[in-house]
N, CA, C and O atoms as a GROMACS GRO file, in nm:
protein
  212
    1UNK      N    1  -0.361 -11.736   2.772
    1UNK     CA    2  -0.342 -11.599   2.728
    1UNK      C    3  -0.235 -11.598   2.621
    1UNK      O    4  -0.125 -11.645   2.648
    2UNK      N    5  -0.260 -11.546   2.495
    2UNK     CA    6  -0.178 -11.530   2.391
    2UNK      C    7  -0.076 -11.360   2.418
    2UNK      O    8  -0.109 -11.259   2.481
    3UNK      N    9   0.038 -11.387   2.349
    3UNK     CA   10   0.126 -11.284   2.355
    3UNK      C   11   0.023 -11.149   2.311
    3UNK      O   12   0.004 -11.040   2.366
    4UNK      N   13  -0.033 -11.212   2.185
    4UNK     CA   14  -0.022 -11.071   2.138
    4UNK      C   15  -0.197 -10.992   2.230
    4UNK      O   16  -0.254 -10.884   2.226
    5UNK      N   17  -0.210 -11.074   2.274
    5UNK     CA   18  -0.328 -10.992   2.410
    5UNK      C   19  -0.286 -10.930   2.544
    5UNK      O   20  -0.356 -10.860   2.618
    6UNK      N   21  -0.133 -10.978   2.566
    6UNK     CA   22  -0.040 -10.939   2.675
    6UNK      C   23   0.017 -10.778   2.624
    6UNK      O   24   0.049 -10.687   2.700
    7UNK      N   25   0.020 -10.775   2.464
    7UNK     CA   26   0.090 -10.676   2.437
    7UNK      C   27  -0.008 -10.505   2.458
    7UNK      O   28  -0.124 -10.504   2.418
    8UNK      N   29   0.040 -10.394   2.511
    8UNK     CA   30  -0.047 -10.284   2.509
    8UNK      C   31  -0.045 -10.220   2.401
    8UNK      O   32   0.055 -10.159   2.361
    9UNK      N   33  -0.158 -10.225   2.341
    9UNK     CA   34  -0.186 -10.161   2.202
    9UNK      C   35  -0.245 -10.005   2.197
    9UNK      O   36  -0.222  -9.942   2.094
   10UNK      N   37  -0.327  -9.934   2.314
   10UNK     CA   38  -0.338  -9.808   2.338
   10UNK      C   39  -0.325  -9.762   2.417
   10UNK      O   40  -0.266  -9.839   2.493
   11UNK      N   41  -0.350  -9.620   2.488
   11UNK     CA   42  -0.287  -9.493   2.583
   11UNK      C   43  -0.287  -9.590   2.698
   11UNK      O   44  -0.193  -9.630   2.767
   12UNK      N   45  -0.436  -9.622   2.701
   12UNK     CA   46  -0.477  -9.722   2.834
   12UNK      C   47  -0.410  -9.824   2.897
   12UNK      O   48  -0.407  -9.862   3.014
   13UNK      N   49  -0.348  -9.867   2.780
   13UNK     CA   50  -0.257 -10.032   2.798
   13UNK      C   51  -0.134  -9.950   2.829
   13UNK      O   52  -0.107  -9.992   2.942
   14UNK      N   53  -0.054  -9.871   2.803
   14UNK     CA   54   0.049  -9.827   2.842
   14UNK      C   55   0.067  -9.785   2.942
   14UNK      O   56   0.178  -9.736   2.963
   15UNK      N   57  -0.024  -9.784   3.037
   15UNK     CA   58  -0.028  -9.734   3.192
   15UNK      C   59   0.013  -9.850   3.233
   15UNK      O   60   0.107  -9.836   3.311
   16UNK      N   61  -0.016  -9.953   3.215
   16UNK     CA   62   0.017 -10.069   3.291
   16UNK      C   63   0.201 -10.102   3.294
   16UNK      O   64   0.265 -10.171   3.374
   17UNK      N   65   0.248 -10.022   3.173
   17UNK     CA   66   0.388 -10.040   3.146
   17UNK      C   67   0.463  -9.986   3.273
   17UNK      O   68   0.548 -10.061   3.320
   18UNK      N   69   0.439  -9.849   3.341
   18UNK     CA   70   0.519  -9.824   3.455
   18UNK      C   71   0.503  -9.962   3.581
   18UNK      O   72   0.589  -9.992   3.664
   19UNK      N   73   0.376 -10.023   3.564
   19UNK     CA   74   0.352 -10.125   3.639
   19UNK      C   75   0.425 -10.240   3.675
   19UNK      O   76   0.468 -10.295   3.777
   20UNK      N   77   0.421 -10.264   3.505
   20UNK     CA   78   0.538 -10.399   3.481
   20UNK      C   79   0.700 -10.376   3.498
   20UNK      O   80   0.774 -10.469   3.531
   21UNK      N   81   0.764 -10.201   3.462
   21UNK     CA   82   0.912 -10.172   3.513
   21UNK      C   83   0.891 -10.212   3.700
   21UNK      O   84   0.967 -10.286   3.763
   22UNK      N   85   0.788 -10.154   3.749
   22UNK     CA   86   0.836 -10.123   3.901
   22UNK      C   87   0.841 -10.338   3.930
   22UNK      O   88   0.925 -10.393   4.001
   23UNK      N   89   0.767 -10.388   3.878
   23UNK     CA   90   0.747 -10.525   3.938
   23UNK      C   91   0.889 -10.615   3.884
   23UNK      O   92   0.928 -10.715   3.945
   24UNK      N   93   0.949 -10.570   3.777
   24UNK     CA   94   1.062 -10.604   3.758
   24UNK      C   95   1.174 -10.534   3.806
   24UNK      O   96   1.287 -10.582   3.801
   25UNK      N   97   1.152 -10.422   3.852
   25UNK     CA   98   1.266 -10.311   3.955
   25UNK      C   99   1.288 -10.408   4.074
   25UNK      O  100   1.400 -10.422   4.121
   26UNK      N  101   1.184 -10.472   4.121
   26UNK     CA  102   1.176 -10.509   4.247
   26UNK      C  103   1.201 -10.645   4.239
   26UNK      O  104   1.256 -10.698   4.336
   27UNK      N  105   1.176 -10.701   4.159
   27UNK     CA  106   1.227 -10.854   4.126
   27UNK      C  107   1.380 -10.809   4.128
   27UNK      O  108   1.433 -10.821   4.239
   28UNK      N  109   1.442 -10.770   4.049
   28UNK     CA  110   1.576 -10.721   4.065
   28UNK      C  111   1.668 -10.696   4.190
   28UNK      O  112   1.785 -10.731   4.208
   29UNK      N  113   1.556 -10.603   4.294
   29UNK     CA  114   1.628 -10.558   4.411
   29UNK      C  115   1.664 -10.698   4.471
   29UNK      O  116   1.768 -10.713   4.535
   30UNK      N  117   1.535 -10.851   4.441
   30UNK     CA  118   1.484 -10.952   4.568
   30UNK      C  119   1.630 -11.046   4.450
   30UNK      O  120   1.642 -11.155   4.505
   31UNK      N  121   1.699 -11.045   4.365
   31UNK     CA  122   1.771 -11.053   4.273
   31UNK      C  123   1.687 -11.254   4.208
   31UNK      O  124   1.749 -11.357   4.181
   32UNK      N  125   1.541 -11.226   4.208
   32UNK     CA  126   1.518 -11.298   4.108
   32UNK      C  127   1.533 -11.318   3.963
   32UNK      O  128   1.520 -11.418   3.893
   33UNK      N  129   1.568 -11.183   3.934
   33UNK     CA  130   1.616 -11.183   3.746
   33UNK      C  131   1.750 -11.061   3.787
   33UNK      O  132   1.757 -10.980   3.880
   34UNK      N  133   1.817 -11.083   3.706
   34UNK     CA  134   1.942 -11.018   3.681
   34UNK      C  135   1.959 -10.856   3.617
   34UNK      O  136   2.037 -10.768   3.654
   35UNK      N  137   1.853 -10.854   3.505
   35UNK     CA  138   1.839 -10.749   3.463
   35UNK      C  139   1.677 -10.698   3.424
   35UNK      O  140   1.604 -10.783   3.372
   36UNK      N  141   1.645 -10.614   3.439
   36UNK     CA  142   1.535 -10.526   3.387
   36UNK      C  143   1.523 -10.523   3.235
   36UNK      O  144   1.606 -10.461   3.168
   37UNK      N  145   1.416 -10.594   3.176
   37UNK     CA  146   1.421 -10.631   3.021
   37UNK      C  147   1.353 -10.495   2.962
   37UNK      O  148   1.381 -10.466   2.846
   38UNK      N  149   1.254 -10.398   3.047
   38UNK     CA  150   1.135 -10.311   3.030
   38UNK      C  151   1.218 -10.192   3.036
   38UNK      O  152   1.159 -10.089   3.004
   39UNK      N  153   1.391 -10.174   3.082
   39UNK     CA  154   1.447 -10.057   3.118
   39UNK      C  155   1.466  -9.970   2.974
   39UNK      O  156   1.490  -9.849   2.973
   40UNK      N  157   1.454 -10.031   2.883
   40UNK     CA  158   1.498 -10.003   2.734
   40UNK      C  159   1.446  -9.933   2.657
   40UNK      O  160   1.487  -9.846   2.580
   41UNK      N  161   1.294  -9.999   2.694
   41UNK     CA  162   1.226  -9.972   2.622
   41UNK      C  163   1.156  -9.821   2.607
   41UNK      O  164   1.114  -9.749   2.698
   42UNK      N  165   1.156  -9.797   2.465
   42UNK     CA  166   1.087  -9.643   2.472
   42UNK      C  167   0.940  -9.650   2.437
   42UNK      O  168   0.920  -9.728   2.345
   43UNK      N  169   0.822  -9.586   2.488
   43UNK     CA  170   0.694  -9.554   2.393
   43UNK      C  171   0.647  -9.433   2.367
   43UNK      O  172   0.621  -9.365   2.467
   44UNK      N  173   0.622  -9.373   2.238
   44UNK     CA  174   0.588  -9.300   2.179
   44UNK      C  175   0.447  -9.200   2.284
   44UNK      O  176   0.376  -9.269   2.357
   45UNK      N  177   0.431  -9.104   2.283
   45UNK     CA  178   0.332  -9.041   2.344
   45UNK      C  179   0.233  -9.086   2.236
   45UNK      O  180   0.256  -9.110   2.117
   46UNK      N  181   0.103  -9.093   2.313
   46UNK     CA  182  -0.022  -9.140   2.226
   46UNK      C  183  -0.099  -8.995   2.190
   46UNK      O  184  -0.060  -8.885   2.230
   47UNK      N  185  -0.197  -9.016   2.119
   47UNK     CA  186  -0.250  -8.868   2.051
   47UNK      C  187  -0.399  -8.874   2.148
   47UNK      O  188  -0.470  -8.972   2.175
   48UNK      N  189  -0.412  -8.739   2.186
   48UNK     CA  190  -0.554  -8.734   2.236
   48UNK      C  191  -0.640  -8.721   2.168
   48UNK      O  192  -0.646  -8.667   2.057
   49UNK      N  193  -0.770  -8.806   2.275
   49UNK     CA  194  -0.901  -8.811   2.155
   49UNK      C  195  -0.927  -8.689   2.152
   49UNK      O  196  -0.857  -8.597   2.193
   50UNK      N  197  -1.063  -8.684   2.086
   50UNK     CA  198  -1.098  -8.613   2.040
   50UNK      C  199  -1.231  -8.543   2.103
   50UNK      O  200  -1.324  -8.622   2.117
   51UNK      N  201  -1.254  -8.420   2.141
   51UNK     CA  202  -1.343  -8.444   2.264
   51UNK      C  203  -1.477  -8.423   2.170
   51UNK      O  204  -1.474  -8.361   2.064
   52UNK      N  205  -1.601  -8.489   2.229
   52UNK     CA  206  -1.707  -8.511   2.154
   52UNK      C  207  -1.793  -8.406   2.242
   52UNK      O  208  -1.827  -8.446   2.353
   53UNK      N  209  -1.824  -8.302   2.210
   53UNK     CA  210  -1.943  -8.206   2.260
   53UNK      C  211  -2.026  -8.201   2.195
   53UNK      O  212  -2.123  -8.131   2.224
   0.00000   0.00000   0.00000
């Protein structure tokens, strides 16, 4: 798996982002990593489609 296929590129992929904070929240609590790298980070609200009737 290449980085840039790991990275979330739309609305969809950004759901997975609360996913990846809570799994590093909790790595944290079990104190496998030290700090939360995902706490920082900001993402932009995405634009809704467009509805097709």
């Amino acid at each position: 798996m290449s980085v840039a296929s790991a990275i979330p590129s739309g609305a969809g992929g950004l759901d997975n982002v609360g996913g990846l904070r809570a799994a590093l929240n909790d790595a944290i609590a079990q104190q496998i990593i030290t700090f939360n790298p995902a706490a920082h980070v900001e993402i932009e609200p995405g634009k809704r489609p467009k509805a097709l009737v």
